[in-house]
C-alpha positions as a printed Julia matrix, in Angstrom:
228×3 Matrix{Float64}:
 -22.87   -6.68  -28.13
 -25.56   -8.16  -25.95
 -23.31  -10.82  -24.89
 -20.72   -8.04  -23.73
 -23.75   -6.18  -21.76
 -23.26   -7.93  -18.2
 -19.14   -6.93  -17.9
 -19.43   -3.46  -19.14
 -22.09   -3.34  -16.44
 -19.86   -4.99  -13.98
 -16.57   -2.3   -15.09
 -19.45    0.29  -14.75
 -20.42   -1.04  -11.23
 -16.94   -1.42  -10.31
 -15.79    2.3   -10.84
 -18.89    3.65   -9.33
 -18.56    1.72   -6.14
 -14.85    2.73   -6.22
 -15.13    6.71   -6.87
 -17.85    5.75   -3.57
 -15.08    4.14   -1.53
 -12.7     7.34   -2.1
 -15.33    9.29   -1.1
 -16.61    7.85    2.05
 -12.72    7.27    3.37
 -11.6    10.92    2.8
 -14.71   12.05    5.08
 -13.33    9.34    7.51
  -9.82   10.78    6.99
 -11.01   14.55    7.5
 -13.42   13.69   11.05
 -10.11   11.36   12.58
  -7.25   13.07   11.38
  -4.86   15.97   12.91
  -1.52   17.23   11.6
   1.47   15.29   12.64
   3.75   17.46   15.06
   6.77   16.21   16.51
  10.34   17.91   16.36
  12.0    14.97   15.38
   9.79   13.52   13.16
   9.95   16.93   11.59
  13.57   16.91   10.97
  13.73   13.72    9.24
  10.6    14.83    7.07
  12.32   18.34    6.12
  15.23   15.44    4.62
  12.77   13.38    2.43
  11.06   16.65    1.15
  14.92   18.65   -0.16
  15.62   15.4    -1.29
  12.39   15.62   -3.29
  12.71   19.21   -4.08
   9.81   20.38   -1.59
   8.74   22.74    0.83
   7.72   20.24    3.09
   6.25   16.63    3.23
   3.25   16.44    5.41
   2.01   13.53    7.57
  -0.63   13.28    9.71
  -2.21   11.13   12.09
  -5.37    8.79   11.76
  -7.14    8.15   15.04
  -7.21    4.86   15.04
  -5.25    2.48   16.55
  -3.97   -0.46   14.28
  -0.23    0.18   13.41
  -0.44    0.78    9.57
   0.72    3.5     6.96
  -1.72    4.84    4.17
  -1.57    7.07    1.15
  -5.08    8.55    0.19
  -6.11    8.91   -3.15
  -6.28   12.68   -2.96
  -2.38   12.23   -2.12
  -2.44   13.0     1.82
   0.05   10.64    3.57
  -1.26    9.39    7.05
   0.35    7.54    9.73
  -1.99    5.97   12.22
  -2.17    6.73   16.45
  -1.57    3.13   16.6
   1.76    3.45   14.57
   2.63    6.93   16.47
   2.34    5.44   19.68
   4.92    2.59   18.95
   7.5     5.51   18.34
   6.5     7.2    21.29
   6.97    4.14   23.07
  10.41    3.57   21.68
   9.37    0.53   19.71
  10.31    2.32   15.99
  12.58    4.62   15.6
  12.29    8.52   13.96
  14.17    6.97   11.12
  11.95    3.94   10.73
   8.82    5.74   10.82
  10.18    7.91    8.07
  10.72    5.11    6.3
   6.67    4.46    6.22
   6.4     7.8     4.99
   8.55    7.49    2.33
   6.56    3.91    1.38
   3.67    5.9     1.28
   4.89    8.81   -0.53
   6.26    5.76   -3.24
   2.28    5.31   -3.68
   1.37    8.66   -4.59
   4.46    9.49   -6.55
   3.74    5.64   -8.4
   0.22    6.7    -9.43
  -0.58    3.53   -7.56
  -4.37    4.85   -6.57
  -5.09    5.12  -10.34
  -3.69    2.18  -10.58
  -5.59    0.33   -8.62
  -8.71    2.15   -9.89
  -8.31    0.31  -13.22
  -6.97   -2.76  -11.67
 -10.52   -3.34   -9.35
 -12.64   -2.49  -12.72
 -10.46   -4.78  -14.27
 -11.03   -7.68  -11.45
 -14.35   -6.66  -11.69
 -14.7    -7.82  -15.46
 -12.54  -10.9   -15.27
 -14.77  -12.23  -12.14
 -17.79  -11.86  -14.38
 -16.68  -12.79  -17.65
 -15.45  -16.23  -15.57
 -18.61  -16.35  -13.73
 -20.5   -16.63  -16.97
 -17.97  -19.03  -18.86
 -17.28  -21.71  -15.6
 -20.86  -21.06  -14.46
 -21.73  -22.95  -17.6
 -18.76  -25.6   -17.92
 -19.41  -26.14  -13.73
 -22.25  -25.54  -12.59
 -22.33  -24.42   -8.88
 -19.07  -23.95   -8.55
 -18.01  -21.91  -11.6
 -18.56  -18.44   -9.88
 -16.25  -19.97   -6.39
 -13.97  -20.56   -9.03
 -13.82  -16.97  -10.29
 -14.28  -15.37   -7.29
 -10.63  -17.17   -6.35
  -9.23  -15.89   -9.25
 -10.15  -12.57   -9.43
  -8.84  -12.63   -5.55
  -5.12  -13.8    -6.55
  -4.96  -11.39   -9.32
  -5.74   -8.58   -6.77
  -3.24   -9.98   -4.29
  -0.5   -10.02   -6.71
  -1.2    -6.61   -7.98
  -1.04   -5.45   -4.86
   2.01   -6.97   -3.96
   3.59   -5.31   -6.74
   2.75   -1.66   -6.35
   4.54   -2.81   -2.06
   7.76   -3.75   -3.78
   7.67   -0.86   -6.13
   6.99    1.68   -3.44
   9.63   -0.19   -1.36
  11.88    0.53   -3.99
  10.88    4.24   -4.22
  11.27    4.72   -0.51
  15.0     3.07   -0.61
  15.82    5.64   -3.42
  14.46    8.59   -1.23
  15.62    7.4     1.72
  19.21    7.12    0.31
  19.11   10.42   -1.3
  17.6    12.14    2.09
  20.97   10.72    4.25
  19.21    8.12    5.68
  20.08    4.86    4.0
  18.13    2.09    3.95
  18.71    0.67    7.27
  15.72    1.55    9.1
  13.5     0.34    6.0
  14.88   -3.12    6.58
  14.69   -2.71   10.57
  11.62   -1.83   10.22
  10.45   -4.63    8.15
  11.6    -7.56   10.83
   9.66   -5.44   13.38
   6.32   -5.45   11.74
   4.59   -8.74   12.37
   5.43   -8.51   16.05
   3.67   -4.78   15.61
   1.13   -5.9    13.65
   0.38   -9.09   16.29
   1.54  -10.86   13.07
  -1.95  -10.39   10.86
  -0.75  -11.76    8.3
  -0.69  -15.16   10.06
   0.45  -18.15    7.69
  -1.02  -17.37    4.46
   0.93  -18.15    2.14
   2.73  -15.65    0.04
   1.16  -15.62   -3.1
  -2.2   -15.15   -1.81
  -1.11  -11.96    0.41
  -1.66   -8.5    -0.51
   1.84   -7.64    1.17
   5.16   -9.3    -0.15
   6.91  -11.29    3.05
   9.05   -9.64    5.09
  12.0   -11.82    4.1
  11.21  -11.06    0.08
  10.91   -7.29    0.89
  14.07   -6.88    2.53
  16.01   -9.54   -0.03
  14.66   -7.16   -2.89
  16.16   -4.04   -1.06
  19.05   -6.04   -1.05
  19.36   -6.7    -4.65
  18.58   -2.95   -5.31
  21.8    -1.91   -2.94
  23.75   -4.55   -4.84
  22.47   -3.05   -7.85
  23.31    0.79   -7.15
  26.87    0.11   -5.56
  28.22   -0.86   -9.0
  26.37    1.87  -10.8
């Protein structure tokens, strides 16, 4: 049981610094957010909610400026100044920013925060458990080794909950009237609004799918439904 000792710690350290994380970015979200409000925008959002049987979805903004979508893990969907501002501008349309919303709303609906709650303790254990094993087998370089691994497995994770909430948001937006038009638009817009941030990592080591993979999977999925 001993033996065990240091990855139940490192599962134990894991969730702890996670429940932390949750914590400190909702008080970040509550200081530098505001309710979205914008007619338009409003419109489109009263579609994706009586598609989804709602009331009402609501988005609001996060001060800050980098153009990026988030779902928090108390279910809040936020769209950042830095995103709002490229609609303003005339750079993304209502329709694609509504897809982001619907991406987003794919998270929350996905239990992807949970999700990713088990998936870091989860990391957390396998980067310790290879720690101990290569640190032994190669000394020195055993714990670069894990620390790699535990890396890709996040990445990949991650790149699966994108697709699935891609897929969710396709569904939505298909069911709301909108199609999936603007999802794909939307998607050959975003490394020229994201200053391309991804740069040339390669695709297996990204936490985001490529752009050309995202939209091919929406394609299989409209291939998929028009003979259904």
């Amino acid at each position: 049981m001993l033996k065990f000792t240091p990855i139940l710690l490192a599962i134990l350290y894991a969730l702890v610094m996670y429940r932390f994380s949750n914590w400190r970015t909702a008080k970040e979200l509550d200081a530098k957010s505001t309710e979205l409000a914008d007619p338009r925008l409003k419109k489109i959002t009263d579609r994706l909610a009586a598609a989804l049987d709602l009331p009402r979805v609501r988005v609001n903004i996060y001060e800050i400026d980098p153009v990026n979508g988030l779902a928090a893990p108390d279910g809040r969907i936020f769209i950042t100044r830095g995103f709002f501002r490229k609609y303003q501008q005339g750079e993304v349309s209502a329709e694609e920013l509504a897809s982001v919303i619907a991406h987003e709303l794919g998270h929350v609906a996905l239990g992807h925060s949970r999700r990713r709650m088990i998936d870091f303790s989860g990391q957390n254990a396998v980067r310790m458990a290879l720690s101990m094993v290569l640190g032994r087998l190669i000394p020195g370089l055993g714990i670069y080794i894990a620390n790699a691994v535990a890396s890709l497995l996040a990445a990949r994770l991650s790149r699966q909950d994108e697709y699935e909430a891609d897929a969710y948001a396709a569904a939505l937006l298909s069911k709301a009237g909108i199609g999936v038009g603007p999802q794909k638009s939307l998607f050959r817009k975003l490394d020229a609004l994201t200053q391309g941030r991804s740069g040339s990592a390669p695709a297996w080591l990204m936490s985001h799918p490529k752009t050309d993979e995202r939209i091919a999977a929406l394609d299989r999925l409209e291939a998929r439904w028009g003979t259904e």
